[in-house]
N, C-alpha and C positions, 0 to 999 in steps of 0.2 A: 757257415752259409751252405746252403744245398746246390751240390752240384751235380747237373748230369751226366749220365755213365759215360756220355761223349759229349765232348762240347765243340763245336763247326766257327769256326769265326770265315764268314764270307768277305774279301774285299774285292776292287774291281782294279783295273790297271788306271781309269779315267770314269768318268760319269757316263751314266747314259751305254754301258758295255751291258746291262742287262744283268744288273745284281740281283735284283729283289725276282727278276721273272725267273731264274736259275734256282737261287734260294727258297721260292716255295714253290713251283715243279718238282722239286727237290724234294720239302717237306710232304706233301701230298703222296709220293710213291711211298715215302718209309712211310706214310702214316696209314696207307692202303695195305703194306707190309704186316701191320699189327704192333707197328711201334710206337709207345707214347712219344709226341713231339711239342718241343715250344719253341718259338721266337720272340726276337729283343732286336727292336732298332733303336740302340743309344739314345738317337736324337735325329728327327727327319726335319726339312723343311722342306716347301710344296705350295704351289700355288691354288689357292682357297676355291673348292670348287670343280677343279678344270677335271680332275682322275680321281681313280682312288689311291689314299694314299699309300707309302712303303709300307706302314702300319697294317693298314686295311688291309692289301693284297696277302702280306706274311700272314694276319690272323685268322683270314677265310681260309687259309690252307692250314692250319694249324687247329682250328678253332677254338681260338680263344676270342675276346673281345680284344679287338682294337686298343684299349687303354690301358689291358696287357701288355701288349708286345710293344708301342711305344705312348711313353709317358705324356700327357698333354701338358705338364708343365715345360717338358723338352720338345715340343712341337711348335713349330716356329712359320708362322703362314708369310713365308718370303724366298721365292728359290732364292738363294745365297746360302753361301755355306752353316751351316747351323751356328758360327761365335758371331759372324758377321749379321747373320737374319736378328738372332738374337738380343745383339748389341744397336739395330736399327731399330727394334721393336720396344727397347727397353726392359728385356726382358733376362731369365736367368740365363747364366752362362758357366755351367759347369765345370771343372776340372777334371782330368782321368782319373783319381782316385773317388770322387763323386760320382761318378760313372758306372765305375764299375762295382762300388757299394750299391748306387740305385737297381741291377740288374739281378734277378730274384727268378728263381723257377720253382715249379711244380713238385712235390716230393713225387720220385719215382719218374721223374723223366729218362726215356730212354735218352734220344738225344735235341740237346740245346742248340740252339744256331743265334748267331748273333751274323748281325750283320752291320757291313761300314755303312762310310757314306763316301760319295766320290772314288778315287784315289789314295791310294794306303798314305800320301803326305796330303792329301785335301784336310783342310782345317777340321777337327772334330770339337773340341772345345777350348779353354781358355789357355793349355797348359801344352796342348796335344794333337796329336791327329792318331789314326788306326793304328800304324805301326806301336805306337805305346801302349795303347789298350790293348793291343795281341800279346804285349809283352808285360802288360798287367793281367790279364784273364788268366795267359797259358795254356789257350784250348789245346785239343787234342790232336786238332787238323785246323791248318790254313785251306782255304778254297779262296784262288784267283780266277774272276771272269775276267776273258778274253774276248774282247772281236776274231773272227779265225780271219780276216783280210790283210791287205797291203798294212804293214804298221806294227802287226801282232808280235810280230818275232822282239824287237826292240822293245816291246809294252809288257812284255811279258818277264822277257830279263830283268828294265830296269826295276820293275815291282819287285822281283824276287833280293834286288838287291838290297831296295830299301827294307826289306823283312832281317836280311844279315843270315845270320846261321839258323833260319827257322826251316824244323819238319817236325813231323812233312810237308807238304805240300801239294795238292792237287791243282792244276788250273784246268778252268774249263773253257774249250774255244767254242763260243757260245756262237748260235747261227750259224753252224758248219754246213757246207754244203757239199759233198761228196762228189756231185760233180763239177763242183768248181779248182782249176787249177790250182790257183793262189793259195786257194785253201786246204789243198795235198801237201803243197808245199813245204807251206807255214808247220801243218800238221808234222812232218817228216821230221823238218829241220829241229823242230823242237823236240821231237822223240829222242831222235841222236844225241842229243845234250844231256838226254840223262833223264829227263822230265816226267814227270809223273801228267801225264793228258788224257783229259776223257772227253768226249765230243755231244753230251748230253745230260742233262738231268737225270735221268734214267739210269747213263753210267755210273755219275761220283755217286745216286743211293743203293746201287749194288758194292760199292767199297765199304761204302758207311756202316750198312748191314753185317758184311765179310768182320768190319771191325769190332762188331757188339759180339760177335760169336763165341 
């Protein structure tokens, strides 16, 4: 199987932390950089209609079609977790090694980005959640989005816990606001720990870059 000279697997501490708007911010600077890029959302669901979906958003920055980056047989028109939306709809419910056999890139990708959904233990498929498929893929980098407010410090650890002995890892405190206390804070405290933090899109595809080098 062809794989990218990097491969990115993005998760979030919780939903709604701004996965997908980090992830192709993200892709759009490397791909303004002069680097080939692709995206892979496993399996999204979404309510029919209302946005564009995680799909859509990833492929406009990447430009590929939509049906690229997630598969409409794994597209699931029910916010609920993708086994749960799935299993309401009567429809397929994948396992992690189905999974990550379905995930297919470009020959010559610089770099791949796969991204979760929810939560590194929010439910992904019938067998699994992100943590397994991080630890079936192998990428090259984890990337954890982060809220930077009240919360981040504990959302942050207990993610990296649930990963176990995975690096690296970068987390990004997404909506950081420089002149928000809370969020010097949070920023600091998690510096001190060791932590690999970047406060932008902008930063983790200056590392990403630094790593194709």
């Amino acid at each position: 199987m062809t794989r990218p000279r990097q491969l990115i697997f993005v998760t979030g501490t919780a939903t709604e932390v701004g996965k997908t708007f980090v992830a192709a911010a993200t892709l759009a600077v490397l791909r303004e950089a002069g680097l080939t890029v692709s995206a892979r959302k496993p399996l999204q669901s979404f309510v029919p209609g209302a946005e564009p979906t995680d799909g859509e958003v990833l492929a406009t920055a990447t430009g590929e079609s939509p049906d690229q980056v997630s598969a409409p047989e794994y597209s699931y028109e029910l916010p609920l977790a993708p086994p749960m939306a799935a299993a309401r709809l009567q429809r397929i419910i994948p396992t992690i090694a189905e999974l990550a056999a379905h995930i297919e890139w470009p020959v010559d990708t610089a770099v791949g980005l796969v991204e979760g959904v929810g939560g590194p233990r929010s439910p992904l498929a019938q067998d699994g959640d992100s943590v397994d498929l991080i630890h079936t893929l192998q990428p090259d980098r984890v990337v954890i989005v982060s809220g930077a407010g009240l919360g981040a410090i504990n959302a942050v650890r207990s993610t990296i816990d649930a990963l176990g002995e995975w690096e690296p890892i970068t987390v990004v405190l997404n909506r950081y606001d420089e002149n928000d206390e809370l969020h010097q804070e949070n920023y600091r405290w998690l510096v001190n720990l060791g932590l690999d933090i970047v406060l932008s899109p902008d930063e983790l595809a200056k590392k990403i870059i630094a790593a194709a080098r």
